[in-house]
PDB file of the backbone (N, CA, C, O) and the ligand in Angstrom, with CONECT records:
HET     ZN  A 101       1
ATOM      1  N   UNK A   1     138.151 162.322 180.425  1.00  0.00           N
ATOM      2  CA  UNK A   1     137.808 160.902 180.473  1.00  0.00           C
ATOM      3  C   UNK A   1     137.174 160.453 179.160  1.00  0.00           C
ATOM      4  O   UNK A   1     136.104 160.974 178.847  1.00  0.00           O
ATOM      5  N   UNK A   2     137.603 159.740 178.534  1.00  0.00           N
ATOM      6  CA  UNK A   2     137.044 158.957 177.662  1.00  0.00           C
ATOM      7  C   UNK A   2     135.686 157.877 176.694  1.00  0.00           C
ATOM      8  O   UNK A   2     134.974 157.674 175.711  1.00  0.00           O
ATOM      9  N   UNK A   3     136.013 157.639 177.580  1.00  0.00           N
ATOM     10  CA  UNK A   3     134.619 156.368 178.331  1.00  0.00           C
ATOM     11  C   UNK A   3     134.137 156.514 179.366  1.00  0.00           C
ATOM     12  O   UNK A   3     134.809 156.537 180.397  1.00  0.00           O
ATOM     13  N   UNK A   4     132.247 156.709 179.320  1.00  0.00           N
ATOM     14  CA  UNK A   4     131.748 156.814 180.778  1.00  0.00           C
ATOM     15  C   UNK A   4     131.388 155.650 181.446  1.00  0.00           C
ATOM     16  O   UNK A   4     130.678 154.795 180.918  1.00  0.00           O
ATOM     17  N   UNK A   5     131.860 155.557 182.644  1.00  0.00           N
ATOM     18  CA  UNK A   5     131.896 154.392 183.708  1.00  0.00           C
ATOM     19  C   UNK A   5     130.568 154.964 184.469  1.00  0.00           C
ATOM     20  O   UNK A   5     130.531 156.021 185.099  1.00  0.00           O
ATOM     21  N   UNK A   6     129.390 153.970 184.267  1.00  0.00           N
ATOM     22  CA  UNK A   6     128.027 154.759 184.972  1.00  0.00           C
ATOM     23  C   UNK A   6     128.396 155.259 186.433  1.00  0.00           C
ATOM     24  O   UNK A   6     128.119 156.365 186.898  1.00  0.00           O
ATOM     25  N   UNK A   7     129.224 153.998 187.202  1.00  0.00           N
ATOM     26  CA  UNK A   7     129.248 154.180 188.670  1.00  0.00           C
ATOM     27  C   UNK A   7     129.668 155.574 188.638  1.00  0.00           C
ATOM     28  O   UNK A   7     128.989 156.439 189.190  1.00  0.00           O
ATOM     29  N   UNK A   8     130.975 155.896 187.896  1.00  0.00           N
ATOM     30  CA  UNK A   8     131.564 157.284 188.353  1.00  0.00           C
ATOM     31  C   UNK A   8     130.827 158.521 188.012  1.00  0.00           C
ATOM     32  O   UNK A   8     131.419 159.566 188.283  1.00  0.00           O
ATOM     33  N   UNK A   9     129.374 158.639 187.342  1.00  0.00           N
ATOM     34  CA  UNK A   9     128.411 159.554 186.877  1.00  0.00           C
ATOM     35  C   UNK A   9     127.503 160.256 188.064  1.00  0.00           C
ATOM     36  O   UNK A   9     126.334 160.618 187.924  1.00  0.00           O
ATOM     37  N   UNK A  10     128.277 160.366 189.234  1.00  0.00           N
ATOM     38  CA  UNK A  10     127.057 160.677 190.580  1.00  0.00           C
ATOM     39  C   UNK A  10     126.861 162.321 190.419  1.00  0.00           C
ATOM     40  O   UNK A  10     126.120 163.011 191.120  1.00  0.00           O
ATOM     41  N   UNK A  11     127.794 162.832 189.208  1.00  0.00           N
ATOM     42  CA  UNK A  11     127.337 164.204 188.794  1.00  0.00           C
ATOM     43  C   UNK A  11     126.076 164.433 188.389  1.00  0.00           C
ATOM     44  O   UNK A  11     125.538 163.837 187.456  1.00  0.00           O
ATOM     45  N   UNK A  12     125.395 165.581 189.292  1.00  0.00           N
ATOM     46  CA  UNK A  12     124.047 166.020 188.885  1.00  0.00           C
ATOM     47  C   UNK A  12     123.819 166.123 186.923  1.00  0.00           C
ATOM     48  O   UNK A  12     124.586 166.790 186.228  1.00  0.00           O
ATOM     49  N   UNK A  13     122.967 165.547 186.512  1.00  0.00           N
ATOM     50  CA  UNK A  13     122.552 166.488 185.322  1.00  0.00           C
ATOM     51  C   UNK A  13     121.428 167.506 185.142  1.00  0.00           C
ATOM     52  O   UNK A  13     120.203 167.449 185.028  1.00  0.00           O
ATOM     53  N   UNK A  14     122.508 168.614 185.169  1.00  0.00           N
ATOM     54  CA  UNK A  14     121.375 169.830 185.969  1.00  0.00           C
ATOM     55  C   UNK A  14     120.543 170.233 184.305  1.00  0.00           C
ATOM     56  O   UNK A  14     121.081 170.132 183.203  1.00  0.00           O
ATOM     57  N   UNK A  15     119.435 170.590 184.529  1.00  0.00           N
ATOM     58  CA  UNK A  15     118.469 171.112 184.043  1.00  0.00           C
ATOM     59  C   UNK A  15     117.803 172.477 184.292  1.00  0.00           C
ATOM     60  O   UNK A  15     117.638 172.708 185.490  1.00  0.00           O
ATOM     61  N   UNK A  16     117.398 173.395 183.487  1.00  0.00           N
ATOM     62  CA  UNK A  16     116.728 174.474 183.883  1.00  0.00           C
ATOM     63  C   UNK A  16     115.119 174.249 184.531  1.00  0.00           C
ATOM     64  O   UNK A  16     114.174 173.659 184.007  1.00  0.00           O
ATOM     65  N   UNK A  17     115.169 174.763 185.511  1.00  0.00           N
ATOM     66  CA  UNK A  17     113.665 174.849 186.650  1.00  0.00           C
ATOM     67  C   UNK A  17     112.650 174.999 185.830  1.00  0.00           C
ATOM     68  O   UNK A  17     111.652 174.412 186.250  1.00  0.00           O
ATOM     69  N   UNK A  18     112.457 175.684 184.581  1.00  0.00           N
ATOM     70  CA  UNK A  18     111.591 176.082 183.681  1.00  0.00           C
ATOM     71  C   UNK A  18     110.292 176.414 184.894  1.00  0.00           C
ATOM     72  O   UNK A  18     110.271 176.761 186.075  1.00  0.00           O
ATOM     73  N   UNK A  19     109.288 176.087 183.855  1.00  0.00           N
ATOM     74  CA  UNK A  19     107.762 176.080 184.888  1.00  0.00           C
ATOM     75  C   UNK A  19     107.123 175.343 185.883  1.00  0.00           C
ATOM     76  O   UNK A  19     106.036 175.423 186.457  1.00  0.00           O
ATOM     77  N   UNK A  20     108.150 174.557 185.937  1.00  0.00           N
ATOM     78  CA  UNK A  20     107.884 173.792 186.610  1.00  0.00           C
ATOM     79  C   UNK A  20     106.988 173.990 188.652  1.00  0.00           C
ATOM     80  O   UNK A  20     107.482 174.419 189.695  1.00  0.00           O
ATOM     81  N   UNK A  21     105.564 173.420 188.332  1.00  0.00           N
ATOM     82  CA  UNK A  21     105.115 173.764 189.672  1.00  0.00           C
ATOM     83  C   UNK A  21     104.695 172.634 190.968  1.00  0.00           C
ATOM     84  O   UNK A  21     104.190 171.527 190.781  1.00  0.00           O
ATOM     85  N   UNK A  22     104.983 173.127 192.058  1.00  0.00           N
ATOM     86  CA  UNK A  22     105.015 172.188 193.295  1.00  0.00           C
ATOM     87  C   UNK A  22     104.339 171.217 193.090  1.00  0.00           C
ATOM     88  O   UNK A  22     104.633 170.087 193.481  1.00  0.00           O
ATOM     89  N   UNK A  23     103.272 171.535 192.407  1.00  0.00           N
ATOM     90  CA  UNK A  23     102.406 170.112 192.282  1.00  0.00           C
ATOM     91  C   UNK A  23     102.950 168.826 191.334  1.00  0.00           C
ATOM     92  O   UNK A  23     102.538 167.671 191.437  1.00  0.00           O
ATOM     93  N   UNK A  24     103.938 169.286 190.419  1.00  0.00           N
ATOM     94  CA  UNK A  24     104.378 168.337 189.452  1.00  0.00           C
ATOM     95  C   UNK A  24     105.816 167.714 190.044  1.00  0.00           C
ATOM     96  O   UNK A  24     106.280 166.584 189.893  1.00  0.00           O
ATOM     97  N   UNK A  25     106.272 168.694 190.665  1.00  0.00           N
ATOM     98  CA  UNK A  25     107.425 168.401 191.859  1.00  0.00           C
ATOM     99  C   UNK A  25     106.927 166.723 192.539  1.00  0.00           C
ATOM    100  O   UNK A  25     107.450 165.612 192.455  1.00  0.00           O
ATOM    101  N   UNK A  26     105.746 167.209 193.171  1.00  0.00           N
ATOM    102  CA  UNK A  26     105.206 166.486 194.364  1.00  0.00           C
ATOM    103  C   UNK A  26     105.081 165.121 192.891  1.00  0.00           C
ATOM    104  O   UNK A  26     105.944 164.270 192.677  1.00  0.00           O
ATOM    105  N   UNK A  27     104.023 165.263 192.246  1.00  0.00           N
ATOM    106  CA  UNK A  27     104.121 164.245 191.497  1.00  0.00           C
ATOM    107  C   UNK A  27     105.224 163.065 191.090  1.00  0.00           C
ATOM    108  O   UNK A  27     105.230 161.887 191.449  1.00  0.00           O
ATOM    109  N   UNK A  28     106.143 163.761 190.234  1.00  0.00           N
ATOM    110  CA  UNK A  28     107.353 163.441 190.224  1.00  0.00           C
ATOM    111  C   UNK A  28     108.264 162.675 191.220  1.00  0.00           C
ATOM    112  O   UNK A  28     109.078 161.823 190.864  1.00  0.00           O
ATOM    113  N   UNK A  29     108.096 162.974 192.220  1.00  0.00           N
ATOM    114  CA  UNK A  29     108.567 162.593 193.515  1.00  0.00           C
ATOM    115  C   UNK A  29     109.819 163.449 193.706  1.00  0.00           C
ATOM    116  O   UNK A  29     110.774 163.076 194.386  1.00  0.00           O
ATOM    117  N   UNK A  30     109.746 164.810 192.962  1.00  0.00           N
ATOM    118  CA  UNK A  30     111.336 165.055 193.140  1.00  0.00           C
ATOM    119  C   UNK A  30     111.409 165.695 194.891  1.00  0.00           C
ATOM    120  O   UNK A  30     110.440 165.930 195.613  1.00  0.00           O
ATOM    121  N   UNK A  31     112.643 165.834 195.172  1.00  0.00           N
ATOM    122  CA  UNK A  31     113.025 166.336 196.179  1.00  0.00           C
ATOM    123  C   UNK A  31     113.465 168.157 196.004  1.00  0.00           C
ATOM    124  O   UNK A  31     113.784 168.696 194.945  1.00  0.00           O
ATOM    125  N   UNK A  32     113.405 168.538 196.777  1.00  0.00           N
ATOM    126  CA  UNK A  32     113.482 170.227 196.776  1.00  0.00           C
ATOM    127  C   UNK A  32     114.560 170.465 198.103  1.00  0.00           C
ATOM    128  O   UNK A  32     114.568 169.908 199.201  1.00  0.00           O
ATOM    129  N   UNK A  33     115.483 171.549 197.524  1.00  0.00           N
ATOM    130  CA  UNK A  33     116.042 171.787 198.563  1.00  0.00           C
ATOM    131  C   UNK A  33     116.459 173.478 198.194  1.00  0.00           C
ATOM    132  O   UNK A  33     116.200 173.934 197.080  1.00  0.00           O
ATOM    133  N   UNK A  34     117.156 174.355 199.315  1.00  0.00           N
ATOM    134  CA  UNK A  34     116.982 175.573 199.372  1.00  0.00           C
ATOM    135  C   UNK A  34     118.579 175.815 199.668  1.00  0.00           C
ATOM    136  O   UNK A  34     119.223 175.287 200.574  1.00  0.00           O
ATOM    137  N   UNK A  35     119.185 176.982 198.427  1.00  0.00           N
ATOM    138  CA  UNK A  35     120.766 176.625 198.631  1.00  0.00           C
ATOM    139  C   UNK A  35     120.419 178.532 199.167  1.00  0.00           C
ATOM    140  O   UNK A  35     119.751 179.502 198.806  1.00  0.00           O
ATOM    141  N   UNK A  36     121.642 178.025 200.482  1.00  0.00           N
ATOM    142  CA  UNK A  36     122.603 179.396 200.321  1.00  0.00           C
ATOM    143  C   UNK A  36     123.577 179.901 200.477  1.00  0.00           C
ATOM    144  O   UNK A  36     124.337 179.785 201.439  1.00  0.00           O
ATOM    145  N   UNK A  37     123.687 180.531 199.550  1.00  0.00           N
ATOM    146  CA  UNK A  37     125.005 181.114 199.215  1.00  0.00           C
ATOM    147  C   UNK A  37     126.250 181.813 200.269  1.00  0.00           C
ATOM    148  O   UNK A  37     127.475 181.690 200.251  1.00  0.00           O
ATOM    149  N   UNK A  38     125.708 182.268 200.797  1.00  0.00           N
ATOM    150  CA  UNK A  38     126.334 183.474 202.028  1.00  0.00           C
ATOM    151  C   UNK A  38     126.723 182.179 203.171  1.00  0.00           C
ATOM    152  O   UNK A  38     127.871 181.736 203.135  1.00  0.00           O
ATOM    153  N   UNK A  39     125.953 181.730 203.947  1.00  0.00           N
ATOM    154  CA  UNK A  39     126.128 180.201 204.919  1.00  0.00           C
ATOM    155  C   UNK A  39     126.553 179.314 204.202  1.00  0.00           C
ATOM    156  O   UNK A  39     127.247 178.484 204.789  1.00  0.00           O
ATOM    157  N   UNK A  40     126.371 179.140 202.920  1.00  0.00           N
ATOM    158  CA  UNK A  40     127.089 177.517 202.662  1.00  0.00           C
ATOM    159  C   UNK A  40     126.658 176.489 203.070  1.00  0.00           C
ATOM    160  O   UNK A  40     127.296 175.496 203.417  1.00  0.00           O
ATOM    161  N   UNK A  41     124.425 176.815 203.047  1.00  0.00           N
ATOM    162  CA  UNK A  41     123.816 175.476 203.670  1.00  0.00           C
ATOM    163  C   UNK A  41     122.811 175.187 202.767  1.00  0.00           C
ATOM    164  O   UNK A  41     122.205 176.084 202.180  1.00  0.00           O
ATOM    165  N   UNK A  42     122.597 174.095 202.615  1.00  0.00           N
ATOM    166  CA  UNK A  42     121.425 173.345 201.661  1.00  0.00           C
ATOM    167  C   UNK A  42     120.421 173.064 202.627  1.00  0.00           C
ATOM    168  O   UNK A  42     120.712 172.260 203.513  1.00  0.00           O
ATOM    169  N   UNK A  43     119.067 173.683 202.617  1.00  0.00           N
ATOM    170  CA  UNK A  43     117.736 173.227 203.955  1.00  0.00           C
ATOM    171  C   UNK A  43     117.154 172.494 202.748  1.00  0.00           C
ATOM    172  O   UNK A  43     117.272 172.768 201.553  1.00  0.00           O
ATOM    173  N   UNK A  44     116.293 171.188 203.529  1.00  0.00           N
ATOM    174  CA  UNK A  44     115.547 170.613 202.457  1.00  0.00           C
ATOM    175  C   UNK A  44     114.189 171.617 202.885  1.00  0.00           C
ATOM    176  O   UNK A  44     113.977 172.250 203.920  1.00  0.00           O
ATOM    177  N   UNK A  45     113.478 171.490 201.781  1.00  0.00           N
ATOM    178  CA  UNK A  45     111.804 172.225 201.733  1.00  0.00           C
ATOM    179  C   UNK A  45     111.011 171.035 201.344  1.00  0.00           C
ATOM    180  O   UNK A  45     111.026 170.304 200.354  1.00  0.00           O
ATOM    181  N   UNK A  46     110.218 171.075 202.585  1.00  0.00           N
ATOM    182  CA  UNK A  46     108.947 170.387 202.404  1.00  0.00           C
ATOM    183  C   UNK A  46     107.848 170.673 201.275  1.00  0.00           C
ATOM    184  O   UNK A  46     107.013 171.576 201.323  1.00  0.00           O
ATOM    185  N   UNK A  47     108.002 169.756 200.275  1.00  0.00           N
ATOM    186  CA  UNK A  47     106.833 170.243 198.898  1.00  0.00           C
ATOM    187  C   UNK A  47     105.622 170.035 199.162  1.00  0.00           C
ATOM    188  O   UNK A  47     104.855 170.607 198.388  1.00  0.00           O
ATOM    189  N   UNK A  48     104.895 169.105 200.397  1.00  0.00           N
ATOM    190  CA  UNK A  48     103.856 168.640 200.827  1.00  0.00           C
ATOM    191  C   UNK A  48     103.502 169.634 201.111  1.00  0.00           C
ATOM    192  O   UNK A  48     102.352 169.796 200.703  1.00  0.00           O
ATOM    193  N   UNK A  49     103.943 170.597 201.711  1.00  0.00           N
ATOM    194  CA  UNK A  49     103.931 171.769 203.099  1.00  0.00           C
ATOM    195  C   UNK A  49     103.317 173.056 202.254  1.00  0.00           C
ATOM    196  O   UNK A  49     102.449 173.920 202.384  1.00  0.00           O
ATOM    197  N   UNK A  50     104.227 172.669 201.398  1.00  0.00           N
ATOM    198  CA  UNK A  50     104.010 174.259 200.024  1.00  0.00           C
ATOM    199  C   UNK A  50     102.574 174.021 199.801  1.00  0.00           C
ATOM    200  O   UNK A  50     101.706 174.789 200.215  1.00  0.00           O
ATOM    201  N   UNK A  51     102.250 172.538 198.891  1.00  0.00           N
ATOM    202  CA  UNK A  51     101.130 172.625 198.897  1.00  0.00           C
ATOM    203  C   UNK A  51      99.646 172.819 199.560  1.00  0.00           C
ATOM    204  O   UNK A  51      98.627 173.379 199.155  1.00  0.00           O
ATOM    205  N   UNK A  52      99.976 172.100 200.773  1.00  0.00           N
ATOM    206  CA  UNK A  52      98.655 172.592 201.939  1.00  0.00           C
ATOM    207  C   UNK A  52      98.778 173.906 201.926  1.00  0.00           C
ATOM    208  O   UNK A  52      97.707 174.509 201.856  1.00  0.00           O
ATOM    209  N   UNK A  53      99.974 174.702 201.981  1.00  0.00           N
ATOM    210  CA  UNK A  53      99.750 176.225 202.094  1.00  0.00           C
ATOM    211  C   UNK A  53      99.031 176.593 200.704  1.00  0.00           C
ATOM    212  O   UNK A  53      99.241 177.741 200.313  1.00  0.00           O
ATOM    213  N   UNK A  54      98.383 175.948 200.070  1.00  0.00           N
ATOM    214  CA  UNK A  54      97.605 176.465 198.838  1.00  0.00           C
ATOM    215  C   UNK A  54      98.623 177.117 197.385  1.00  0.00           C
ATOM    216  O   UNK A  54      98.251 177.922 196.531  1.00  0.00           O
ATOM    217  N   UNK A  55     100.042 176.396 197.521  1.00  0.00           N
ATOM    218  CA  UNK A  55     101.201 177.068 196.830  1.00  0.00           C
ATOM    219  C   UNK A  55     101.546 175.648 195.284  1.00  0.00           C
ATOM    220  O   UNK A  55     102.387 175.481 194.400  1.00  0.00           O
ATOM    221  N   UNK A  56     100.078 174.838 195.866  1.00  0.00           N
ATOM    222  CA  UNK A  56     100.251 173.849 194.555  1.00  0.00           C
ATOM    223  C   UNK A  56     100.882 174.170 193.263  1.00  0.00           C
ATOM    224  O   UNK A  56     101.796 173.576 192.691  1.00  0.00           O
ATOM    225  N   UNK A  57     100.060 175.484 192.818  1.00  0.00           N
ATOM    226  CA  UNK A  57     100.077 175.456 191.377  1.00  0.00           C
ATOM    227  C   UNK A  57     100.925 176.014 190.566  1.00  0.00           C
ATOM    228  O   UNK A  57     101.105 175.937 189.351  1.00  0.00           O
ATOM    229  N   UNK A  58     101.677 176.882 191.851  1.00  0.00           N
ATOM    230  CA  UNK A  58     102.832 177.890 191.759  1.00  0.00           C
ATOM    231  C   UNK A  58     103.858 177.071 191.360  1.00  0.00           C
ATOM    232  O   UNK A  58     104.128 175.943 191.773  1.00  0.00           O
ATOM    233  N   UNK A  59     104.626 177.995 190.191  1.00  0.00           N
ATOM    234  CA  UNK A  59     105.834 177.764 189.823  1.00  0.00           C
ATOM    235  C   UNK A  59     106.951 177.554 191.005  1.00  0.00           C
ATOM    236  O   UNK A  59     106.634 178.176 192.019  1.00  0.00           O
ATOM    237  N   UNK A  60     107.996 176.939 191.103  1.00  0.00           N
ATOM    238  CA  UNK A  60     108.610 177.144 191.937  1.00  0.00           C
ATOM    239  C   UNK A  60     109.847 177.956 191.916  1.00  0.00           C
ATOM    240  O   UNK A  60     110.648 178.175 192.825  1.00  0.00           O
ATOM    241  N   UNK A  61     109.833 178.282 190.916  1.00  0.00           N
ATOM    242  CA  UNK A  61     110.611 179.469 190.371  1.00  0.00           C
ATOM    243  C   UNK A  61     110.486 180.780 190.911  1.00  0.00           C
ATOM    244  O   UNK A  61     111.330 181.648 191.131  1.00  0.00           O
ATOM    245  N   UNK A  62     109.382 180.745 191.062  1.00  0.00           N
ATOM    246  CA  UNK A  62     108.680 182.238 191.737  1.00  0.00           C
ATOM    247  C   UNK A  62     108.380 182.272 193.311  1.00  0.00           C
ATOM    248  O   UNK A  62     108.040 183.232 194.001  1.00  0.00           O
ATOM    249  N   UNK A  63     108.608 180.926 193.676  1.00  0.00           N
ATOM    250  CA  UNK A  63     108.627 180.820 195.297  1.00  0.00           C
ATOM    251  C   UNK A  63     109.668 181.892 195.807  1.00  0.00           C
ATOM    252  O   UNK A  63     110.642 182.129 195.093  1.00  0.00           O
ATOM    253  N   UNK A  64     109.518 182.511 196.936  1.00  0.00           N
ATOM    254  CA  UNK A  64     110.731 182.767 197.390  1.00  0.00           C
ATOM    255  C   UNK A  64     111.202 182.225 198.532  1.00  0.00           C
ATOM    256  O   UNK A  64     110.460 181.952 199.476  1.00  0.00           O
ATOM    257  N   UNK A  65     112.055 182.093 198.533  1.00  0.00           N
ATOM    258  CA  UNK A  65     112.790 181.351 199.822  1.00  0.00           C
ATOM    259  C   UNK A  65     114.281 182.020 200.447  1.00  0.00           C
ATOM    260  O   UNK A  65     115.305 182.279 199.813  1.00  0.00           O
ATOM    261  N   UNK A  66     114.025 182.182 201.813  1.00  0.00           N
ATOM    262  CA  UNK A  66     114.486 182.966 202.453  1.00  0.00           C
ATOM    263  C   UNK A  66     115.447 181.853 203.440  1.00  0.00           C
ATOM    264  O   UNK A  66     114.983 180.762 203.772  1.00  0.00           O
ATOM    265  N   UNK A  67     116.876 182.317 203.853  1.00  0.00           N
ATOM    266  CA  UNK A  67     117.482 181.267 204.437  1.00  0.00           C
ATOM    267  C   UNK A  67     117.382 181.861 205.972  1.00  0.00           C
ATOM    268  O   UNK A  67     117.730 182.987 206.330  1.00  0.00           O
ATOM    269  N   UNK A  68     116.788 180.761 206.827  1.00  0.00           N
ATOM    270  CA  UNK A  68     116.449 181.156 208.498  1.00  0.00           C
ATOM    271  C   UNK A  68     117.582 182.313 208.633  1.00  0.00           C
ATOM    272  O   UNK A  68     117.424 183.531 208.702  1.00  0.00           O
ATOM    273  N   UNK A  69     118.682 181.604 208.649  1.00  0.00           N
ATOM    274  CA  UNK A  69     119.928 181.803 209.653  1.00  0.00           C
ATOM    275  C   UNK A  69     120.041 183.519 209.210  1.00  0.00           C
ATOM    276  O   UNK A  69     119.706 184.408 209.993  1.00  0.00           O
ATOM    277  N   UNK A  70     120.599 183.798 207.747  1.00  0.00           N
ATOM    278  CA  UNK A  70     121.040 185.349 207.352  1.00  0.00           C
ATOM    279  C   UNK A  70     119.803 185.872 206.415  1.00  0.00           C
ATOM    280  O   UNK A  70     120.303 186.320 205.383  1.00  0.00           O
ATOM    281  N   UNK A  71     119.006 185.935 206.399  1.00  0.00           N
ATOM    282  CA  UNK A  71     117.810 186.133 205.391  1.00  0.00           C
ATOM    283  C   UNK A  71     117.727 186.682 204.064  1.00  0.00           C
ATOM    284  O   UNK A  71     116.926 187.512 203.633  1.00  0.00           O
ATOM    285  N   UNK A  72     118.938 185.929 203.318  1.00  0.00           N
ATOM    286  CA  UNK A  72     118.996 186.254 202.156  1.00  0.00           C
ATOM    287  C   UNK A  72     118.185 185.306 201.250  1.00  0.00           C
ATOM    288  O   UNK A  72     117.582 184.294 201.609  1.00  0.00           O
ATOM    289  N   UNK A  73     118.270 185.760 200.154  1.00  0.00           N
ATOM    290  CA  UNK A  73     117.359 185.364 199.402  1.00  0.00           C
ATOM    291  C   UNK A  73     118.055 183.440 198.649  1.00  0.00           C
ATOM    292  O   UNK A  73     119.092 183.460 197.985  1.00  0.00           O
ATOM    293  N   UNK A  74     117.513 182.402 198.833  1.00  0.00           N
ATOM    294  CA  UNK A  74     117.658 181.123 198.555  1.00  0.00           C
ATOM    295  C   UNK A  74     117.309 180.819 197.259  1.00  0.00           C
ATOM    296  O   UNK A  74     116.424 181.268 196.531  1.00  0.00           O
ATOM    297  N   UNK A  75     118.162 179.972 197.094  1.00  0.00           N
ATOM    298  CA  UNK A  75     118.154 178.951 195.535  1.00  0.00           C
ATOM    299  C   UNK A  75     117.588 177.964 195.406  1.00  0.00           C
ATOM    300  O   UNK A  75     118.251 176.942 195.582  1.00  0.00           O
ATOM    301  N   UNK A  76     116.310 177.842 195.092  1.00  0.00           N
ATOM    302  CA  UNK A  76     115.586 176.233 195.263  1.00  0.00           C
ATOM    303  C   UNK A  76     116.190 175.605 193.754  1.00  0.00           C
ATOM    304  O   UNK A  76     116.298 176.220 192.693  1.00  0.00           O
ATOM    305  N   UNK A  77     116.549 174.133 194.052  1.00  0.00           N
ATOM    306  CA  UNK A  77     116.992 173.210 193.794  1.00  0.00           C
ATOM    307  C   UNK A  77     116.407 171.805 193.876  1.00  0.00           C
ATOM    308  O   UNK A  77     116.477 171.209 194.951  1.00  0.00           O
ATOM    309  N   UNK A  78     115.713 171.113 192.595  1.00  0.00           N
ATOM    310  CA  UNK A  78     114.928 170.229 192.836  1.00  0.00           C
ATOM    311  C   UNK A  78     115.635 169.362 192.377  1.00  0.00           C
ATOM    312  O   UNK A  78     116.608 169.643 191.678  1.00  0.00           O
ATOM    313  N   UNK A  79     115.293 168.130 192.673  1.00  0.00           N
ATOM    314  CA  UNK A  79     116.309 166.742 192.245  1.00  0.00           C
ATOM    315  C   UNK A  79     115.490 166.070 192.405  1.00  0.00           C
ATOM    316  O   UNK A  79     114.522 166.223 193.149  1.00  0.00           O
ATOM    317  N   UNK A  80     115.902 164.695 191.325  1.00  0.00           N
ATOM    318  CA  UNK A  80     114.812 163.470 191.820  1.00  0.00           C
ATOM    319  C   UNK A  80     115.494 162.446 190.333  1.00  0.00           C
ATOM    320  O   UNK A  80     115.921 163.012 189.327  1.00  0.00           O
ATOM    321  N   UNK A  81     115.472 161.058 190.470  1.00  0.00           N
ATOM    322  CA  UNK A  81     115.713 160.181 190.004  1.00  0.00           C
ATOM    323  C   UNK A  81     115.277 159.717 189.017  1.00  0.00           C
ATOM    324  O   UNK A  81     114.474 158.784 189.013  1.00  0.00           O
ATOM    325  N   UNK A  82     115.711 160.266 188.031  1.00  0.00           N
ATOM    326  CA  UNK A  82     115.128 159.853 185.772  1.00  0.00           C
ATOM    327  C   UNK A  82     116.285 158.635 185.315  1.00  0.00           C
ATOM    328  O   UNK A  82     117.483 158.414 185.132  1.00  0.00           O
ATOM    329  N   UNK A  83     115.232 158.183 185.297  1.00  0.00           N
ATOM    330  CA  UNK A  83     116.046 156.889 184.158  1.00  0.00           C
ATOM    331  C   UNK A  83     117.321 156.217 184.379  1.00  0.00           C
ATOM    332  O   UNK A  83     118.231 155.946 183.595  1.00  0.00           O
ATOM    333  N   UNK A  84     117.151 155.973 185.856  1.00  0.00           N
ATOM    334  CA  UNK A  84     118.103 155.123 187.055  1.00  0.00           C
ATOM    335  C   UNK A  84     119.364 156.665 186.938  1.00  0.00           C
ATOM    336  O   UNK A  84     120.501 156.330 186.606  1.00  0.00           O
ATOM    337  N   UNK A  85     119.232 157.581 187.091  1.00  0.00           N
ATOM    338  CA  UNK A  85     120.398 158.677 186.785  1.00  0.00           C
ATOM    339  C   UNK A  85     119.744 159.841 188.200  1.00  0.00           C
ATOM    340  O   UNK A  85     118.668 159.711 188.786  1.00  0.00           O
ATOM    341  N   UNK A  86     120.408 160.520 188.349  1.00  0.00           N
ATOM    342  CA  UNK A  86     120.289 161.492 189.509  1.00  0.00           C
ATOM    343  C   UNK A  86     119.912 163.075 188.316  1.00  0.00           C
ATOM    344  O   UNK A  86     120.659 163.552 187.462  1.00  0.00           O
ATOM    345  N   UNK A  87     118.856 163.414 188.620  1.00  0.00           N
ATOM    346  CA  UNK A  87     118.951 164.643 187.931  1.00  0.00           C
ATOM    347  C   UNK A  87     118.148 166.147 188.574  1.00  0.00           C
ATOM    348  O   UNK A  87     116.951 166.170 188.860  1.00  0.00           O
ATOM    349  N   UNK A  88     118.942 167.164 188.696  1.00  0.00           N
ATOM    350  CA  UNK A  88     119.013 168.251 189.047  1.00  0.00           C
ATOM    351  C   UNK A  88     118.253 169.721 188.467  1.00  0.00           C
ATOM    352  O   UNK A  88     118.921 170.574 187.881  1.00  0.00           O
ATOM    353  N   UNK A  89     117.173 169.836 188.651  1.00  0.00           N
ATOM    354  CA  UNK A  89     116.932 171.059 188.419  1.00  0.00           C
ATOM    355  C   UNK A  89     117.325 172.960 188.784  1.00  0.00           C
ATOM    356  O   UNK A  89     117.994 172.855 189.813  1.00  0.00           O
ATOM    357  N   UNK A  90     117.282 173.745 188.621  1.00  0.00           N
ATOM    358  CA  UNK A  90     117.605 174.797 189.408  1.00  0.00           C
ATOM    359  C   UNK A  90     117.540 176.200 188.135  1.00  0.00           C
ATOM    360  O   UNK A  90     117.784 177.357 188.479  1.00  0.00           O
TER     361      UNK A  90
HETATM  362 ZN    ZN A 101     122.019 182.156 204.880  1.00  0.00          ZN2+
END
């Protein structure tokens, strides 16, 4: 494609997770969600939740997240809305 047409841009612009921690998440307003691979399901994660569990300051990189259903190990995936654009961490 040539020319970008904003409407047709609903592609994530993914970014690396870097250091990013729950508390700047929460700030941010981004959204968090938990991919897995094996099921083929996206759970959203409560970032509020992380934090009352005292998991503020923690990277979320280093969270681990476990998927209910097969208990493999999950892909957190944060997203949240920069500069009228959809953008993707992970
Ligand atoms: Zn699973």
């Amino acid at each position: 494609m040539a020319h970008s047409d904003p409407s047709a841009e609903l592609d994530y612009d993914r970014r690396p997770l870097g250091s990013m921690t729950v508390e700047f998440a929460i700030s941010a307003r981004y959204e968090l969600c938990v991919d897995c691979d094996t099921c083929r399901v996206i759970r959203p994660v409560n970032l509020l939740a992380l934090a009352v569990a005292g998991r503020d300051k923690q990277e979320i990189r280093t969270l681990k997240f476990r998927c209910h259903k097969c208990g493999a190990r999950g892909v957190p995936r944060l997203s949240g809305w920069e500069d009228g654009g959809r953008t993707s961490y992970s």
